[in-house]
N, C-alpha and C positions, 0 to 999 in steps of 0.2 A: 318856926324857921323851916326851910325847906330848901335843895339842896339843888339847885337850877343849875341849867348851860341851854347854850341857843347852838342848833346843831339842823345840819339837811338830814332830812330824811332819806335810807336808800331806798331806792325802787326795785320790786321784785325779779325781777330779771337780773335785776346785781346780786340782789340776795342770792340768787341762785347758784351763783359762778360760787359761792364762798362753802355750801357745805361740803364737796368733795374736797375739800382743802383740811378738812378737820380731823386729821388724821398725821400720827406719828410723833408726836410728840407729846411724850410720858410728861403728865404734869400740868399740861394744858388745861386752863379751863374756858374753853370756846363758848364765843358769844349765840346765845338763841337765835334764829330768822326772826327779825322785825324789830331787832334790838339793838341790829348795825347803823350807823350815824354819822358822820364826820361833823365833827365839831370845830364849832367858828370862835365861841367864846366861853370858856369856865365860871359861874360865875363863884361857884361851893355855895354856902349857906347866905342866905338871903330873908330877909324878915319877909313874910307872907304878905304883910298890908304894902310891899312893896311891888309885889307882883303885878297890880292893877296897874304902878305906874308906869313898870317897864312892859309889858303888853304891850300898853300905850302908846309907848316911842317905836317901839318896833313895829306895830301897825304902820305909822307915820313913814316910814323907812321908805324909802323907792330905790328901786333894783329891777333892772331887766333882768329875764331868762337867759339860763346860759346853758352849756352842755359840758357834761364832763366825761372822762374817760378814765378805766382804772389803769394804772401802769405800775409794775410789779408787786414784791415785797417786800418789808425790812421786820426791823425790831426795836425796842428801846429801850433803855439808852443805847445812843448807837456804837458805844464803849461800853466795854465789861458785861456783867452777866445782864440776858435778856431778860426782862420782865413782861414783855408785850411783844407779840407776833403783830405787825397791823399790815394794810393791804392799801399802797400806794394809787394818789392820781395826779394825771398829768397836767402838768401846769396849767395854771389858768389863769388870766389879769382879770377877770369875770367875778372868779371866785375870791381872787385876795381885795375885791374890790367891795367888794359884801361884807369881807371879814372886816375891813378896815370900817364901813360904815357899820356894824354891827359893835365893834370895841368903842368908834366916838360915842354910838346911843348911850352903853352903859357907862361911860366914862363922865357924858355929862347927868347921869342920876345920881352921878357919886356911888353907883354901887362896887363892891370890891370884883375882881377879874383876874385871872389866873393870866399872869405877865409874860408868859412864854413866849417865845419867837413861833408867828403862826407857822403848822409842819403838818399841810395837809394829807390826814390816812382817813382809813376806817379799822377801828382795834376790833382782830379777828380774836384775840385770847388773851388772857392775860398765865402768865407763868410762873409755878412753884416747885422750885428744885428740878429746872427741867435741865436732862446730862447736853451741855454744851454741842455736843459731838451731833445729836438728834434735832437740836435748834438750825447747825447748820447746815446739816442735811435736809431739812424741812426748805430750809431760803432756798437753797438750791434747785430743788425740784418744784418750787412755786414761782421761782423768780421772774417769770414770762408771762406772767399773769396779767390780761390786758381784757379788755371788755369792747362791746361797741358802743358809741357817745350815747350817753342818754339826758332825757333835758334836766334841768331842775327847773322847776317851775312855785315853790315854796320851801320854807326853812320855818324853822318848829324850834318853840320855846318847851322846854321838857325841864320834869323832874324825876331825880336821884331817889329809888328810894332803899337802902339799904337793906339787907335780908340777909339770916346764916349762908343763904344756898346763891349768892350775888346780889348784885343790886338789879333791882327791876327799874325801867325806864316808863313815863308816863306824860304824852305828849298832853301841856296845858294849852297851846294855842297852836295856831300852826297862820303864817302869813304869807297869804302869796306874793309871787315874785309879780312885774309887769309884765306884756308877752312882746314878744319879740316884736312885733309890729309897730310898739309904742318907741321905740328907734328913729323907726322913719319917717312919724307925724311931724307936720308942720306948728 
């Protein structure tokens, strides 16, 4: 078994805007550079001899390129204590249109998927006993946190692998998107 989600990869220039951010909140345990992701589908554990099938369909997937932009911060739950600092983007019919073909692929393998209403971020930390007072003072002074568009041009099948010191991430395929050109073909 192995512990899959289908998530975009970020591009280093994003990566970037996120380490000055990793700071001030006691309890934080901030994501590594290369381990930031925004996630499309959860899928948790998943039989291994199933992995070939869904490759498969997600190969098959067609999606134009699109651009995205970061826009602020939050946390969540977005009631009661924070457990996750994450780092907001701005709307996209691009992006929720990938997600939505991303949930049909696995929904027709019959594999299980984490039913959440999609709430596009990317999780900067996740939180332990962090004093509320430091959580809000962290949004505050991150809140304006914006980027300039950068493309997506593929999204990546990854697995979870659990460890004392976090879970390490470990991309199994990675599928490109189409380019922007194939738009405009007759």
């Amino acid at each position: 078994m192995s512990i899959l989600f289908i998530a975009l990869p970020i591009v280093e220039p994003v990566e970037d805007l996120f380490f000055p951010l990793q700071d001030g909140v006691p309890g934080a345990d901030w994501h590594d550079p290369g381990d930031h992701h925004l996630t499309l589908a959860f899928l948790g554990e998943v039989p291994d001899h199933r992995i070939v099938d869904l490759a498969a369909k997600l190969a098959a997937l067609r999606s134009d390129q699109f651009t995205l932009e970061l826009s602020g911060v939050g946390h969540f739950p977005p009631r009661g204590k924070p457990k996750v600092l994450w780092a907001g983007v701005a709307h996209s019919e691009a992006l929720e249109r990938l997600e939505r073909k991303v949930a049909h692929a696995v929904h027709e393998l019959g594999l299980p998927m984490d039913e959440r209403k999609f709430a596009p971020h990317i999780t900067l930390a996740r939180l332990h006993d962090s004093p509320p007072h430091r959580v809000a003072e962290w949004l505050a002074d991150c809140n304006l946190l914006s980027s300039d568009t950068w493309e997506v041009n593929e999204f990546a099948l990854f697995a979870s692998h659990r460890a004392p010191e976090g879970s390490r991430y470990e991309v199994l395929r990675r599928f490109a998107l189409d380019p922007l050109e194939s738009a405009t073909r007759t």
